[in-house]
C-alpha positions in Angstrom: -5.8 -0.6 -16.2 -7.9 1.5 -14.4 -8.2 4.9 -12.8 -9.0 5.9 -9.0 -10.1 8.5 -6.7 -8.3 7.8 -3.5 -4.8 8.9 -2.4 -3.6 7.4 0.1 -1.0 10.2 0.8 -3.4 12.8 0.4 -1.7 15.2 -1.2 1.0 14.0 -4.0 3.3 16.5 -6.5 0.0 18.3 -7.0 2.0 21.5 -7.9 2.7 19.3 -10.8 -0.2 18.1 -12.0 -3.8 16.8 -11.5 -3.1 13.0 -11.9 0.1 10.8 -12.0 0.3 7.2 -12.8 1.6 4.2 -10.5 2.1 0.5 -10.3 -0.2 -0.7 -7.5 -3.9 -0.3 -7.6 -6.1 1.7 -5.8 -9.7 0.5 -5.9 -11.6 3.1 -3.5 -13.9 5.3 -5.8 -12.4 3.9 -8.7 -13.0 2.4 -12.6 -11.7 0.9 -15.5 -12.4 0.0 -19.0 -13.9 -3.3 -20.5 -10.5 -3.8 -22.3 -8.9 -3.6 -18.8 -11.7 -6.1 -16.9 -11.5 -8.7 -19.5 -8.0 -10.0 -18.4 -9.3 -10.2 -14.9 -7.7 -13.7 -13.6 -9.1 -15.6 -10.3 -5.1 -16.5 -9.0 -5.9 -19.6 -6.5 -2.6 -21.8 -7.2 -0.6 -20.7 -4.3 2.1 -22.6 -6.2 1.8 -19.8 -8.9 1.3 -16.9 -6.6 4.7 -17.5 -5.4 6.1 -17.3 -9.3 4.8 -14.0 -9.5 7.9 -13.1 -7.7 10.1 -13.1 -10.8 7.4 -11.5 -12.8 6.6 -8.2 -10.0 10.3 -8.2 -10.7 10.0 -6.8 -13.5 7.0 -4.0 -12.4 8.1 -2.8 -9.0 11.5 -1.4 -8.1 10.7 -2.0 -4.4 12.0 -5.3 -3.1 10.4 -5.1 0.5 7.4 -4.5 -1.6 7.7 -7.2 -3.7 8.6 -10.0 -1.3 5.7 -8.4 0.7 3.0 -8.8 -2.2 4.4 -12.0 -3.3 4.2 -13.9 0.0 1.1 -12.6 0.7 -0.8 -13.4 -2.5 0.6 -17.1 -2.0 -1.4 -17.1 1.6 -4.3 -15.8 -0.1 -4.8 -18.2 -3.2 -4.9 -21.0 -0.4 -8.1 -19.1 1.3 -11.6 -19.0 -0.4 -12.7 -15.7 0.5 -9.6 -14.4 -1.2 -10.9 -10.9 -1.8 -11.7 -10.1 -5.7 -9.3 -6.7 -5.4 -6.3 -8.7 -4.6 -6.9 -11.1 -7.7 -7.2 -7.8 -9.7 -4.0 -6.5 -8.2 -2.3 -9.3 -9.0 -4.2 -9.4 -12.8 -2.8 -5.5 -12.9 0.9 -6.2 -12.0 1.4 -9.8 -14.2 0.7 -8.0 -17.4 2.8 -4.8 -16.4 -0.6 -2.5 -16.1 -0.2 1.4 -14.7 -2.9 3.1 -12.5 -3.8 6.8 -12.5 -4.6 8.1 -9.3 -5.7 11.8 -8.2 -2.6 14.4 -6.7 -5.2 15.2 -4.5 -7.1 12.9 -2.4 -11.1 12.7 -3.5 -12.3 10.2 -1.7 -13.6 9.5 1.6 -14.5 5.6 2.8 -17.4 5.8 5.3 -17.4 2.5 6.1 -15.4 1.9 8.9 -15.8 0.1 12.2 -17.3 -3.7 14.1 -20.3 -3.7 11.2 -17.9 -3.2 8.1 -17.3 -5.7 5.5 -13.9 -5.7 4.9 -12.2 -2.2 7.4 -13.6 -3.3 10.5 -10.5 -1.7 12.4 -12.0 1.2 14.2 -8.3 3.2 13.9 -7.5 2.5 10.6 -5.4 5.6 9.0 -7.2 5.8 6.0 -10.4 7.3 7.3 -8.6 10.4 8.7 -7.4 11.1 4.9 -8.8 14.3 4.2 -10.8 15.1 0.8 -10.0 17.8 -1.3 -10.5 19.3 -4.7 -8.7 18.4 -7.8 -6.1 21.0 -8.7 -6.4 23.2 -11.7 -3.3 21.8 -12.8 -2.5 20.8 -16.9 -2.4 17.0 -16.7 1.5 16.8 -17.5 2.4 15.3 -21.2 4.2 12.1 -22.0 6.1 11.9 -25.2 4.6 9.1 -27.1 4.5 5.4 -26.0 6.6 6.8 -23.0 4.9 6.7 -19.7 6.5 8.0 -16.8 5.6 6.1 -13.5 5.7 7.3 -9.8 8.1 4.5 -8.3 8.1 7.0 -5.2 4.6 6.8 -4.5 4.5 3.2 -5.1 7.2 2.9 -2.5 4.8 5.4 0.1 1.7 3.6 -0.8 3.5 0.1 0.6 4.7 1.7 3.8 1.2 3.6 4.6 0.0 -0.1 4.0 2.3 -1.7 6.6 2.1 1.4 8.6 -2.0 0.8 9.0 -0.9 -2.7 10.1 1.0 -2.1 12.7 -0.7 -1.7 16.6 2.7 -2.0 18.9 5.6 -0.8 17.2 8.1 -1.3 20.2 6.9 -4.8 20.3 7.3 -5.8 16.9 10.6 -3.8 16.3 11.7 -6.3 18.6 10.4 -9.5 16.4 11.7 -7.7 13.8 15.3 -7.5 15.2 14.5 -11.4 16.1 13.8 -12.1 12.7 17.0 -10.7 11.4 19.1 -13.2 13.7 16.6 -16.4 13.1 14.9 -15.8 9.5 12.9 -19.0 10.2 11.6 -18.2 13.3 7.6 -18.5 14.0 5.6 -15.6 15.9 2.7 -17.3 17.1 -0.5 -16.5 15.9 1.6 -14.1 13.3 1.5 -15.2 9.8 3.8 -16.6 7.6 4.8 -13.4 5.6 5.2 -11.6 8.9 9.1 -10.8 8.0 8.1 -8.8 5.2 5.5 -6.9 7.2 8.2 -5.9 9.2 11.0 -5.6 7.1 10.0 -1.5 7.0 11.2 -1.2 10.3 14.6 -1.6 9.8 13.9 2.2 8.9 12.0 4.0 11.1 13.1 7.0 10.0 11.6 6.3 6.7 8.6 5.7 8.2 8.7 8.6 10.8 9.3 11.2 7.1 5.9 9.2 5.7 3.7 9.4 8.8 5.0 13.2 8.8 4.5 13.9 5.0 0.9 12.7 5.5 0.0 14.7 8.5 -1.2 18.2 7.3 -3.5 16.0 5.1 -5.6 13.8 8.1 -8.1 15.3 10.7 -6.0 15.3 14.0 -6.4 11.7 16.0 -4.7 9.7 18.7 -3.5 6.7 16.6 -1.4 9.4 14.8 0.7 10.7 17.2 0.8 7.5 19.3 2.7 6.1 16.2 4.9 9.3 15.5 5.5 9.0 19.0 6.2 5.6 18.7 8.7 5.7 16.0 10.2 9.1 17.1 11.6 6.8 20.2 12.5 4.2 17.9 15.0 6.6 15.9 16.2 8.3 18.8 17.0 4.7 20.9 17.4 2.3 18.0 
């Protein structure tokens, strides 16, 4: 369905090959094909947002990640600046599309900060994503009609997501230990899909191996370490 520049890992089984192909998209310094754009679908039925549960079922492995998507698209279709990249996201997944994304990170997104459109967080993690060069690699060969998908990556492009998300992590390990007693329960000022933003940390140490994989592939920066930090304590006091 289309093909992208950024990696949000910024490095990814490049020893392997130039490109790989996933399940979620990745629209920064990306394209696609008119065969591709002409299924675009405007979802705005939250009603049918939350049916796309059964059907991302069927695309992602991940359950965190697909209560995650699924609960947040339904929050979305009820708001009318829905952003168009989530509607294609959606699009991609219903009709069980693939993305190809770089193994090595070719992007960089200037536009963060108070005057940005959409990444007006002054910390966000993806800006410290280094750029590199794509590897003189053989782009590896599928055997026909077979495509082989990274479920892996899939699974670390989720958590970097959630990861970019989170501000206090001792704080909202704490909801997130309240959530597990009282499902139902209401942060205020949190949304409704909160428990699936928090589900990851159940796992810190999960977490702690991504923020740690990703490392050697950012420009050094405070947010960093004050969530390696962070999550370090969370795995050695759980």
């Amino acid at each position: 369905m289309g093909v992208g520049g950024f990696n949000t890992a910024g490095e990814w089984r490049s020893e392997d090959s130039d490109h790989f192909l996933h399940r979620w998209t990745a629209t920064w310094g990306w394209a696609t094909w008119r065969r591709a754009w002409q299924q675009f679908e405007h979802w705005r039925d939250p009603i049918r947002a939350m049916s796309l549960a059964s059907r991302l079922s069927l695309r992602l492995s991940d359950p965190q990640h697909i209560d995650y998507r699924t609960r947040t698209f339904a929050v979305c279709a009820t708001q009318d600046t829905m952003p168009w990249d989530i509607h294609w996201a959606v699009t991609c997944n219903h009709i069980g599309g693939l993305w190809i994304s770089p193994s090595v990170n070719l992007i960089t997104n200037l536009g963060f900060g108070e005057t940005a459109t959409h990444t007006r967080f002054q910390d966000d993690l993806r800006q410290y994503i280094k750029r590199g060069c794509a590897p003189q690699r053989p782009a590896y060969e599928a055997n026909p009609g077979e495509s082989k998908v990274d479920e892996q990556f899939d699974r670390s492009l989720f958590l970097m997501e959630v990861l970019n998300a989170y501000r206090n992590i001792r704080a909202l390990s704490l909801w997130q230990r309240a959530l597990e007693r009282t499902p139902n329960l209401m942060i205020p000022g949190m949304p409704p899909y909160t428990r699936t933003l928090l589900s990851p940390l159940q796992r810190p140490t999960e977490l702690l191996a991504i923020l740690d994989y990703v490392t050697p592939f950012m420009t050094d920066n405070p947010r960093l370490h004050r969530l390696k930090a962070d999550l370090a304590a969370l795995v050695a006091h759980p």
